[in-house]
C-alpha positions as CSV (number, residue, x, y, z in Angstrom):
1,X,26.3,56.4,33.3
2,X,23.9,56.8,30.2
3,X,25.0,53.2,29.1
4,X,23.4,52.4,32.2
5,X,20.5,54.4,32.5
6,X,20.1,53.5,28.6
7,X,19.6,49.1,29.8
8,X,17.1,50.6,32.1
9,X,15.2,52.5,30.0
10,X,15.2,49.5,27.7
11,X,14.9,47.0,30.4
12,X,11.5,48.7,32.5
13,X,10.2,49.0,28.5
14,X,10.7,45.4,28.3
15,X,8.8,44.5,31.3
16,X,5.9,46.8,30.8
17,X,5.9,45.2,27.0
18,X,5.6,41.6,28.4
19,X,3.3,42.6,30.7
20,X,0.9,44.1,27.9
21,X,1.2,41.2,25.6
22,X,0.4,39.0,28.2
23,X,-2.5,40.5,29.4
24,X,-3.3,41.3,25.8
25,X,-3.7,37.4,25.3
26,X,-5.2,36.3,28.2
27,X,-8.2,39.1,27.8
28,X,-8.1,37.2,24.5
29,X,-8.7,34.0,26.0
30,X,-11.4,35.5,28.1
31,X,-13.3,37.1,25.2
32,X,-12.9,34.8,21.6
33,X,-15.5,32.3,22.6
34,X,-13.8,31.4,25.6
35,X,-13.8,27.7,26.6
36,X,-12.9,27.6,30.2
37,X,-14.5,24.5,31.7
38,X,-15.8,21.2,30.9
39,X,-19.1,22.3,29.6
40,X,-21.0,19.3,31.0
41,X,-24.3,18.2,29.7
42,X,-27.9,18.1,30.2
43,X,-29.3,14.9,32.0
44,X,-32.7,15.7,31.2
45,X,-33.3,15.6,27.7
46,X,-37.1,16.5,28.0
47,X,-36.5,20.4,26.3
48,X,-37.8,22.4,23.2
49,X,-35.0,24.1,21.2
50,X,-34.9,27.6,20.2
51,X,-33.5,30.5,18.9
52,X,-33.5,34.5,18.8
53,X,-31.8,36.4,17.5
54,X,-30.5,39.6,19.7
55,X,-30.6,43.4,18.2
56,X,-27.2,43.3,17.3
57,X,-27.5,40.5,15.4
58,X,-26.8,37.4,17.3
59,X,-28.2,34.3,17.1
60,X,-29.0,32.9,21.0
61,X,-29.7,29.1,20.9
62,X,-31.6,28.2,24.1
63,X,-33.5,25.5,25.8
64,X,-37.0,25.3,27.2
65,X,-38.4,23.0,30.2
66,X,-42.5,23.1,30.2
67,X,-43.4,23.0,33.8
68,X,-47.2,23.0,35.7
69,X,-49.8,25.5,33.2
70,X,-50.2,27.3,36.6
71,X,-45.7,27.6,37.2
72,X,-43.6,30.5,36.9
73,X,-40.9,30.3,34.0
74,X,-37.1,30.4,35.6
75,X,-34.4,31.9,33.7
76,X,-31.0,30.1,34.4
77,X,-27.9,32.0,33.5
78,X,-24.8,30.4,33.2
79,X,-21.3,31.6,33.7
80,X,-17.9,32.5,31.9
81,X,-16.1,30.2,29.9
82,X,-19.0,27.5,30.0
83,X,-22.5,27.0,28.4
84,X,-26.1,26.0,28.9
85,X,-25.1,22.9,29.8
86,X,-23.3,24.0,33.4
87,X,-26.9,24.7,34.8
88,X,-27.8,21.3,34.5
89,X,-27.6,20.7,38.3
90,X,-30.5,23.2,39.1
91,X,-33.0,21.3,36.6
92,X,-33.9,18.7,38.6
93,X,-35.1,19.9,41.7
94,X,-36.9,23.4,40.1
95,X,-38.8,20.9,37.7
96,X,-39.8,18.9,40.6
97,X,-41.2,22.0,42.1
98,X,-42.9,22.6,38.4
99,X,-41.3,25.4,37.2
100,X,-41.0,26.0,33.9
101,X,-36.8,26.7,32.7
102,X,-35.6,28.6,29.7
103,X,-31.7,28.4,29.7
104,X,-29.7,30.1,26.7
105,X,-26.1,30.0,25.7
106,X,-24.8,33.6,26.0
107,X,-23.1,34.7,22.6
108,X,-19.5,33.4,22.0
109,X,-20.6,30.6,24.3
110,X,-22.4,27.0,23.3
111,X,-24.5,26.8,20.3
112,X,-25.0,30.5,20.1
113,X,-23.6,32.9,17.7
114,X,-20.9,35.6,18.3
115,X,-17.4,36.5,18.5
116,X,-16.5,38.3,21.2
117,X,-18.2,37.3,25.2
118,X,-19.0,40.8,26.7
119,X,-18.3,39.3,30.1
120,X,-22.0,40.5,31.2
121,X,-21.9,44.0,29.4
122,X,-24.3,43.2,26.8
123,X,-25.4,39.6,27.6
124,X,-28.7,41.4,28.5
125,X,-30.0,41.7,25.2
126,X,-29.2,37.4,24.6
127,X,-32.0,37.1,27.5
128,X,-34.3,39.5,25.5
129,X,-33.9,37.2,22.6
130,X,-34.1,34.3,24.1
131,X,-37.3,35.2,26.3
132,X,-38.5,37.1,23.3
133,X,-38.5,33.7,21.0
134,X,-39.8,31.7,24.0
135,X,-42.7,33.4,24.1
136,X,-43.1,33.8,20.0
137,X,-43.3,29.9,20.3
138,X,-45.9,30.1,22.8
139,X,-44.1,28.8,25.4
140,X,-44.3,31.4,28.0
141,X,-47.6,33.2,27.6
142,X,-47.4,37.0,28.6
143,X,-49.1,36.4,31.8
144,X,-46.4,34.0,33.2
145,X,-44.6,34.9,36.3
146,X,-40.9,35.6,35.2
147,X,-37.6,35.2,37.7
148,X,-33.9,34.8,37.1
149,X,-30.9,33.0,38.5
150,X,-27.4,34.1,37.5
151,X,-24.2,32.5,38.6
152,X,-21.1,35.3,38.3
153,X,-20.9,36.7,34.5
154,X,-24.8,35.4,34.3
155,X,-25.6,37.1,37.9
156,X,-23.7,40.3,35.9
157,X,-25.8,40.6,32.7
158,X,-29.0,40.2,35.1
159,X,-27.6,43.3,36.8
160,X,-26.7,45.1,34.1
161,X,-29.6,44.6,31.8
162,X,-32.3,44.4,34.7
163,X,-33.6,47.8,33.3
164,X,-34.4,46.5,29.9
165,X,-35.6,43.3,31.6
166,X,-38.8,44.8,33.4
167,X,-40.9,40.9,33.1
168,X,-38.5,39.6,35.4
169,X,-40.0,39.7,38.8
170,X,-37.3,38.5,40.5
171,X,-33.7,38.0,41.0
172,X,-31.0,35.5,42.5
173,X,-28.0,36.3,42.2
174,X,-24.9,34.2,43.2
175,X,-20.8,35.1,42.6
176,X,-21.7,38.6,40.8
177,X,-18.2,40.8,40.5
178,X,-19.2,44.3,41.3
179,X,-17.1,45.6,38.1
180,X,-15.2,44.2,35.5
181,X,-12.1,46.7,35.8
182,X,-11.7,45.5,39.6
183,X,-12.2,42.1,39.0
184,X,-9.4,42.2,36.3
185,X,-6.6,43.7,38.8
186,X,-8.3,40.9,41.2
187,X,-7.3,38.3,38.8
188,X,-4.2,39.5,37.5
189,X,-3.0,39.3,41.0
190,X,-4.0,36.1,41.9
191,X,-3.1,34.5,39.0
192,X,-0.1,35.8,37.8
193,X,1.3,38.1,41.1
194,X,0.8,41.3,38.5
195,X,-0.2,44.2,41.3
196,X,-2.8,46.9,39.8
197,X,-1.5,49.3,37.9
198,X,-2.1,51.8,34.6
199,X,-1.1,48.7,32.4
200,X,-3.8,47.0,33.5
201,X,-6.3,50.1,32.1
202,X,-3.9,50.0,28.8
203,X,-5.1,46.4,28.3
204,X,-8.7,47.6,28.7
205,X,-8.5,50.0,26.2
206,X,-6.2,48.4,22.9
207,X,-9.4,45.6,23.9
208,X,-11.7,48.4,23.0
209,X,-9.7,49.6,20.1
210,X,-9.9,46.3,18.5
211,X,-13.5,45.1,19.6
212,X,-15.1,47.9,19.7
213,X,-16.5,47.1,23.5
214,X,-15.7,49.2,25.9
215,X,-15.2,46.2,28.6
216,X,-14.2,48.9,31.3
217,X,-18.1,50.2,31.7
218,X,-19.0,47.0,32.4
219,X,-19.6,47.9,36.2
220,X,-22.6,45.9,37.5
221,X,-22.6,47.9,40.4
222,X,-23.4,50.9,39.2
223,X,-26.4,49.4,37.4
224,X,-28.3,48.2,40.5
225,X,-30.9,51.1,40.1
226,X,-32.0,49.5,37.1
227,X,-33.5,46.2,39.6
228,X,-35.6,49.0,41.3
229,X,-37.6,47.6,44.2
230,X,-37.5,44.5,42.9
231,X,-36.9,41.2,45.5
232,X,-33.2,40.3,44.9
233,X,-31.3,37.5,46.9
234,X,-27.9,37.8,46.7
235,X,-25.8,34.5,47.5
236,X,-22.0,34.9,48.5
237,X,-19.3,32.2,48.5
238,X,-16.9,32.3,51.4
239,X,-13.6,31.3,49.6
240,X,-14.6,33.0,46.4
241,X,-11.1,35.4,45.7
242,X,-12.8,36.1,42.1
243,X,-16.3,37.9,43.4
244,X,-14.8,38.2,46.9
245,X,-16.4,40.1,49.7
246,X,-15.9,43.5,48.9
247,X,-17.4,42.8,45.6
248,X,-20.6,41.2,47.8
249,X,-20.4,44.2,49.7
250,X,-20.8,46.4,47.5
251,X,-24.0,45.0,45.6
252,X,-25.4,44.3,48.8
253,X,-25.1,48.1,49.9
254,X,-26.9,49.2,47.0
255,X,-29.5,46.6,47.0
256,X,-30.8,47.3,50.3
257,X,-33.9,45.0,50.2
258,X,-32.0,42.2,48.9
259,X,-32.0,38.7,51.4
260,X,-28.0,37.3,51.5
261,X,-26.8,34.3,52.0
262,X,-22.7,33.4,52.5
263,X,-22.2,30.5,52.0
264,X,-19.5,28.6,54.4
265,X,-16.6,26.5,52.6
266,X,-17.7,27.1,49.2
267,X,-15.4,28.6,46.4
268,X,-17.1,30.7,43.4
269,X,-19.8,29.7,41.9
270,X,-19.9,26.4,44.1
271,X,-22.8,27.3,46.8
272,X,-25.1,24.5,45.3
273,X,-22.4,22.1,45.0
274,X,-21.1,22.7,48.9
275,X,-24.8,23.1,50.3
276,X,-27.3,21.6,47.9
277,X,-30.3,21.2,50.8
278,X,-30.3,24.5,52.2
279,X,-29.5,26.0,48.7
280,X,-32.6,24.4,47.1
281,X,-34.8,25.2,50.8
282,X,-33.6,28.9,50.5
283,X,-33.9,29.1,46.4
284,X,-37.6,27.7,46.8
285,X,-38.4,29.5,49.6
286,X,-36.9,32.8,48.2
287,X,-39.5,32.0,45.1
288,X,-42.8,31.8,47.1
289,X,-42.3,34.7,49.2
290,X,-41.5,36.7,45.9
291,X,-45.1,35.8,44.2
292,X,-43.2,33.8,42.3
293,X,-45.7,30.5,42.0
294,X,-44.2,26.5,41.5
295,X,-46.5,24.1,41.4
296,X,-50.2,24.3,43.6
């Protein structure tokens, strides 16, 4: 009877071992400069370099689209796993409409410095940078109009830092998670069938033990007080099991003056892809009735 209660002992300390390591390496994955995607490129080439650095140390590379003297500046945000050059499909149509775009690479991503990706926690202080250095090169002039568009970890930081991001007059924010511990037990469950449990907060914390990050604060949702009163439009995707729609939910419950959009058929991140009329009417649209001026 101990011989067998011994193997099971040994066998459940097995299991819960794997189960470590292998979340162990996959937050790995998600963290060391991760490299998810294709990163794609920039079909207009028409941009001004530059770089800030972040007050942690950091150096953000960025890009910077002059638009009408009279245009608001748009800050794209890009996602997880990718770079600057993922936002090249929103280029187009905002420069038409004369906006000016300043687009960094969040650290561990692109050209930017950085070990570790924060997932959204601290991403915050790469937009002060990069605004910061934008405007030391004259490029956007203190009286400029300021909004932002942030697709999932990029909608995240805008959440997160909107506090210490009082020039931005605006928000759109599309595929946000609500907070980084529940989008973890989201993904280890669709990805790998592991149901939530205390091993997945054991993974959270050795991450903080040997980054020094304490990834499970990273709760977006918690943060929305730091937007204020300020216009937000939050835009959902239907099929998205990543940011799903309790995570929507959630953001739009505390965000009671934002304007929502779901969007039918699309998966995360994908609402421009699936609906690229109606997301460039409502984006535009969204824009003006902000005060946030394109070309007159």
């Amino acid at each position: 009877m101990r011989s067998v209660l011994r193997k099971m002992v040994y066998a459940v300390g097995l299991v819960i071992t794997g189960l470590v390591v292998m979340l162990v390496y996959t937050v790995n994955e998600m963290i060391n400069r991760p490299v998810l995607a294709n990163p794609g490129r920039l079909s207009d080439n028409d941009y001004t370099e530059l770089k800030g650095r972040t007050e942690d140390g950091i150096d953000i590379y960025a890009v910077f689209y002059k638009g009408a003297p009279e245009a608001a500046t748009i800050v794209l945000c890009h996602g997880h796993g990718v770079n600057l050059m993922r936002m090249d499909d929103m280029v187009a149509f905002l420069r038409r409409a004369g906006y000016s775009l300043l687009i960094p690479d969040f650290r561990a991503h692109g050209r930017s410095g950085g070990k570790y990706c924060t997932i959204g926690l601290h991403e915050w202080k790469d937009l002060r940078a990069a605004i910061d250095a934008a405007r030391e090169k004259g490029l956007i002039a203190s009286t400029t109009p300021i909004a932002a568009y942030g697709r999932s970890m990029g909608a995240a930081t805008l959440i997160n830092g909107a506090e210490n991001l009082p020039e931005i007059k605006a928000f759109i924010l599309e595929s946000s998670f609500e907070s980084l511990r529940k989008i973890a037990a989201r993904d280890a469950w669709n990805n790998f069938m592991i149901p939530d449990t205390p091993v997945t907060d054991l993974a959270f914390w050795i991450t903080q033990q040997v980054t020094g990050i304490d990834y499970a604060s990273n709760s977006p949702e918690s943060k929305t007080r730091g937007i204020s009163n300020r216009p937000v439009f939050l835009i959902h995707d239907e099929k998205d099991i990543r940011a799903d729609m309790n995570a929507f939910s959630s953001l739009k419950g505390r965000l009671p003056q934002a304007q929502t959009w779901s969007v039918p058929d699309a998966w995360h991140v994908c609402a421009h892809h699936k609906a690229p009329v109606e997301f460039e009417m409502r984006f535009l649209n969204f824009l003006f009735m902000s005060g946030v001026p394109g070309r007159q």
